[in-house]
Backbone as CSV, one residue per row, in Angstrom:
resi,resn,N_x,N_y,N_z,CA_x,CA_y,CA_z,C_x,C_y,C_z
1,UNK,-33.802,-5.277,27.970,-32.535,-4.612,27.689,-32.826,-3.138,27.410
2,UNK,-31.944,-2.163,28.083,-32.402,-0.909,27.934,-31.713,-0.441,26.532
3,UNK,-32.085,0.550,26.028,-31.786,1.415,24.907,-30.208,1.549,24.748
4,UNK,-29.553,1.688,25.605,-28.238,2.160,25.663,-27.641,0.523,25.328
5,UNK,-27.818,-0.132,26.638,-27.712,-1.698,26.306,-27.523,-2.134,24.530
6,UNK,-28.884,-2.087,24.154,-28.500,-2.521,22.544,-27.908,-2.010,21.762
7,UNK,-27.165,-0.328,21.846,-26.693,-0.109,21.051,-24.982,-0.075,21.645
8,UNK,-24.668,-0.163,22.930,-23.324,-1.334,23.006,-23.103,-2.142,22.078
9,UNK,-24.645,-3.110,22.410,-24.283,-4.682,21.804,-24.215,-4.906,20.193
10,UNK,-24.628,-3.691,19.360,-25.062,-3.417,18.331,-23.190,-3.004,17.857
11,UNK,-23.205,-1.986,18.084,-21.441,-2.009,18.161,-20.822,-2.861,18.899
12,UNK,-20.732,-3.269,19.582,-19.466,-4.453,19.964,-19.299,-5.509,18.712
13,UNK,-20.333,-5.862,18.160,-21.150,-6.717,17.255,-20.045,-6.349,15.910
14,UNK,-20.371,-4.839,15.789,-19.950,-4.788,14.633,-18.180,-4.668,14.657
15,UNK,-18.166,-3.819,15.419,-16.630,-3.981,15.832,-15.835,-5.387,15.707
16,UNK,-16.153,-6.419,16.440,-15.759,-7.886,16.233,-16.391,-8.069,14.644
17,UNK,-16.894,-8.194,14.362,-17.091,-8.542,12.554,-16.295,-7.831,11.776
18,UNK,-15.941,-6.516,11.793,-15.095,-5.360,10.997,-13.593,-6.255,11.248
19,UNK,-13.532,-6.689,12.329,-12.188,-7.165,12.716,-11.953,-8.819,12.054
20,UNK,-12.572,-9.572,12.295,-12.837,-10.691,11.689,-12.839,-10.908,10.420
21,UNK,-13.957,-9.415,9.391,-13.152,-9.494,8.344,-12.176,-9.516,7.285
22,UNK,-11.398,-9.221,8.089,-9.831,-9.095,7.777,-8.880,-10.273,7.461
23,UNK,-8.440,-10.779,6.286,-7.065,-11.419,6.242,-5.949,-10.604,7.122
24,UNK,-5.248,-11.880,6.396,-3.665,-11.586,6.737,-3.364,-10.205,5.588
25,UNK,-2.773,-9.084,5.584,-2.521,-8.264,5.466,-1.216,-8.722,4.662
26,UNK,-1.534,-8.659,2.909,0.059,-8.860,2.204,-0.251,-8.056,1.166
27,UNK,0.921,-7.596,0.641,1.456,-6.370,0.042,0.299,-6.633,-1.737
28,UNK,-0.183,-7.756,-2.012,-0.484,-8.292,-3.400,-1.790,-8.010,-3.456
29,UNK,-2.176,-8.076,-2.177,-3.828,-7.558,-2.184,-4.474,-6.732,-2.597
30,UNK,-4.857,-6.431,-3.210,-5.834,-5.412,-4.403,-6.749,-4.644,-3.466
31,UNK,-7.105,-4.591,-2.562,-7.951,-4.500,-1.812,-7.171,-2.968,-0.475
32,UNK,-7.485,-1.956,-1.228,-5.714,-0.864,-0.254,-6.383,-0.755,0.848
33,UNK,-7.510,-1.299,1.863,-7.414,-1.520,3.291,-6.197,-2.461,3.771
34,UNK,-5.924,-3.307,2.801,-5.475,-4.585,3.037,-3.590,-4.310,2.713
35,UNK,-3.956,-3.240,1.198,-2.564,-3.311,0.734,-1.582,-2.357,1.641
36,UNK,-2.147,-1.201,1.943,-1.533,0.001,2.750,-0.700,0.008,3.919
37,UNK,-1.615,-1.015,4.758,-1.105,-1.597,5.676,0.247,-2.853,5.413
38,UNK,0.376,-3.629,5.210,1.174,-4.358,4.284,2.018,-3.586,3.687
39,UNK,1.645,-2.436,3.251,3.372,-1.680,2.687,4.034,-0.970,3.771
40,UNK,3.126,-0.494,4.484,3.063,-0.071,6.066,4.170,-0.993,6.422
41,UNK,4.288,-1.887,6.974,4.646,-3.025,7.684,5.598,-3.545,6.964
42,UNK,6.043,-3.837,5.590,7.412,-4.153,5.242,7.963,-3.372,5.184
43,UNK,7.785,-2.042,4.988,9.031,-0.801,4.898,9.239,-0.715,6.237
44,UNK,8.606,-0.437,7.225,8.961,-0.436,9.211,10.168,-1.614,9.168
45,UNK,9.928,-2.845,8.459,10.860,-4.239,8.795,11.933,-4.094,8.053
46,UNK,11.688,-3.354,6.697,13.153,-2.712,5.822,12.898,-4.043,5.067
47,UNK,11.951,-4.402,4.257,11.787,-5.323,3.569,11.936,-5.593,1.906
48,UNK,13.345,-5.561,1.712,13.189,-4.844,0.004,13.268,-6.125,-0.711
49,UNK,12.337,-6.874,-0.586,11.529,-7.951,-0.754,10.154,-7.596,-1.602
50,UNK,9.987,-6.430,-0.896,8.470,-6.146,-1.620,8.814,-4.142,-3.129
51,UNK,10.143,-4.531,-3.084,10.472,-3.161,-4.009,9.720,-3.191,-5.323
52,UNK,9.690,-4.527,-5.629,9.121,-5.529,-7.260,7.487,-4.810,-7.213
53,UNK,7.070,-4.977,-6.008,5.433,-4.928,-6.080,5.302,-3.249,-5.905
54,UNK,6.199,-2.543,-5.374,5.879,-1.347,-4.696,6.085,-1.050,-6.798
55,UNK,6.618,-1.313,-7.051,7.222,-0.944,-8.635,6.201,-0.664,-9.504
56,UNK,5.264,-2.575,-9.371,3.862,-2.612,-9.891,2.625,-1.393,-9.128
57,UNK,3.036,-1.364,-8.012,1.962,-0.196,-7.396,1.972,1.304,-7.944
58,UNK,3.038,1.625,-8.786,3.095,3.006,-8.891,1.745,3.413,-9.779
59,UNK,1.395,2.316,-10.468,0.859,2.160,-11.464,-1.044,1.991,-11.321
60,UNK,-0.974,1.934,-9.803,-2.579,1.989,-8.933,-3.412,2.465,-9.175
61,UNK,-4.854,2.213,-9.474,-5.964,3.649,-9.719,-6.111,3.992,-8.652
62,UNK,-5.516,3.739,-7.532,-5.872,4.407,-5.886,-4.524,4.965,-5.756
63,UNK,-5.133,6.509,-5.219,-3.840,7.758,-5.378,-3.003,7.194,-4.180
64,UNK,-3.580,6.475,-3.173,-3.501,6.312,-1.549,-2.367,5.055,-1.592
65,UNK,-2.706,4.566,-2.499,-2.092,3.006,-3.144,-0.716,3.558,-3.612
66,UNK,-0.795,4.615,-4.320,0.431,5.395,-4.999,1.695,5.905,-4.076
67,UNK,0.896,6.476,-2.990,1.727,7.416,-2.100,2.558,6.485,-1.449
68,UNK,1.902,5.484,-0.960,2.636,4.547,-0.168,3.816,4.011,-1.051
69,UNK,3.214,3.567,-1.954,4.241,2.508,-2.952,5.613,3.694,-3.022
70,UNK,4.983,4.887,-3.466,6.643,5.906,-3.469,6.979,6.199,-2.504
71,UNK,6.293,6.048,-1.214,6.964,6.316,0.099,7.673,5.147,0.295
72,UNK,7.285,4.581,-0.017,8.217,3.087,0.586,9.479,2.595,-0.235
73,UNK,8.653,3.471,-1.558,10.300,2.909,-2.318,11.144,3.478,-1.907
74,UNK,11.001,5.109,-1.721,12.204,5.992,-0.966,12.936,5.658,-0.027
75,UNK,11.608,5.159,1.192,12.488,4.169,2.383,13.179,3.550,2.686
76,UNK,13.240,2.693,1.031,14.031,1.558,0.977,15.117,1.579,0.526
77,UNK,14.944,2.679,-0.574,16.243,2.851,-1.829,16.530,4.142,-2.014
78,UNK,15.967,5.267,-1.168,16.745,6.653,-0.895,16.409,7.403,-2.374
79,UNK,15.551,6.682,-3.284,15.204,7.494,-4.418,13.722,7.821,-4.729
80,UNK,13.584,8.486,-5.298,12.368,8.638,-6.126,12.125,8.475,-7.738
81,UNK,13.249,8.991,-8.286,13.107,9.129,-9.536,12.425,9.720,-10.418
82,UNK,12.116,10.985,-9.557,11.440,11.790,-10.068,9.699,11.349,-10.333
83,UNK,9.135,10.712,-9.425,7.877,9.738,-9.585,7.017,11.045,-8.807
84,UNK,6.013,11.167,-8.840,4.997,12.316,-8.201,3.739,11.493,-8.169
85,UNK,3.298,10.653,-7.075,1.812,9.707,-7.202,0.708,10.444,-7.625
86,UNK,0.638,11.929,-7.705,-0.850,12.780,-7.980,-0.556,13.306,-9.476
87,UNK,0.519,12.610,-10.042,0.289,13.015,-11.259,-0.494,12.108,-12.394
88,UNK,-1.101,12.621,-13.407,-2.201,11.526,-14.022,-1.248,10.848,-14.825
89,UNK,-2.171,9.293,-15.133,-1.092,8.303,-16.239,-0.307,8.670,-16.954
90,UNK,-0.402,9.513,-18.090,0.805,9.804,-18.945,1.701,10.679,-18.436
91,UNK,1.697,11.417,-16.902,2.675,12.368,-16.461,3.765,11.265,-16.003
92,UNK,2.632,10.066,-15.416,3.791,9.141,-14.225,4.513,8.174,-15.643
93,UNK,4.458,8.318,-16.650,5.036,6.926,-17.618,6.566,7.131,-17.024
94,UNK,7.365,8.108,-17.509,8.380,8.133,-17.602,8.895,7.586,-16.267
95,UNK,8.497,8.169,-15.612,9.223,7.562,-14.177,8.901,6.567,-13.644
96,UNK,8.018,5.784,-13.602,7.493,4.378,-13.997,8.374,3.553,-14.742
97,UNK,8.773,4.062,-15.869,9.826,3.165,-17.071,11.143,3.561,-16.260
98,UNK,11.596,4.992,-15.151,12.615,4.787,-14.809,12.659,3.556,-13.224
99,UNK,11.671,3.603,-13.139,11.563,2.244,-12.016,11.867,1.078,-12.395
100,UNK,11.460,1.053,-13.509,11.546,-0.483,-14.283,13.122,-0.607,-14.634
101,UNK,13.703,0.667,-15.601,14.861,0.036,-15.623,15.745,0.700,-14.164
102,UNK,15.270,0.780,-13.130,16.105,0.402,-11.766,15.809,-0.768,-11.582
103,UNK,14.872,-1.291,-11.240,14.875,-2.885,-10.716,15.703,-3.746,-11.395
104,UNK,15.771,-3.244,-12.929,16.575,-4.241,-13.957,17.879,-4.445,-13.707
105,UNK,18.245,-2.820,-13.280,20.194,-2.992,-12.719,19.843,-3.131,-11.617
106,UNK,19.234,-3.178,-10.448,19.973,-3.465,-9.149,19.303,-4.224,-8.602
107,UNK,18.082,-5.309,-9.375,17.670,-6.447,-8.596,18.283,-7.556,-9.177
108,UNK,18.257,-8.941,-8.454,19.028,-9.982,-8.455,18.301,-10.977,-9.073
């Protein structure tokens, strides 16, 4: 096998394993390869099914985890509430507690 040969087969290899390691992609997953995508994908479907978790996400040590969760809440519910994902823990409380009491009046 020539030189070039094994390092195809060396990547193809890994490529199919990178892919394989993958679940199913749901919004609960701790894991923000896993979660991002998953918030990705219910806000595209208009899924305000997952508003509860995007709620718990504001709250992420992954900034990336953050952005999404407030992008998606916007998507869904046209607000923000004044939420900023790059701001540190005690900047985001307040608007965090105003998430909480939104879900309280307008979830079912």
């Amino acid at each position: 096998m020539t030189h070039r040969a094994v390092i195809i087969a060396v990547l193809a290899t890994v490529g199919t394993v990178g892919c394989i390691a993958h679940g199913p992609r749901v919004i609960t997953d701790p894991d923000p390869e896993s979660k991002i995508p998953a918030i990705k994908a219910a806000v595209a479907h208009h899924d305000r099914r997952v508003i509860p978790q995007l709620i718990v996400d504001l709250n992420s040590d992954d900034s990336a985890v953050r952005f999404y969760a407030i992008d998606g809440l916007r998507a869904l519910t046209g607000e923000t509430l004044g939420y900023r994902y790059f701001d540190d823990d005690e900047e985001r409380k307040p608007a965090v507690k105003r998430w909480h009491e939104w879900l309280e009046k307008h979830w079912r």
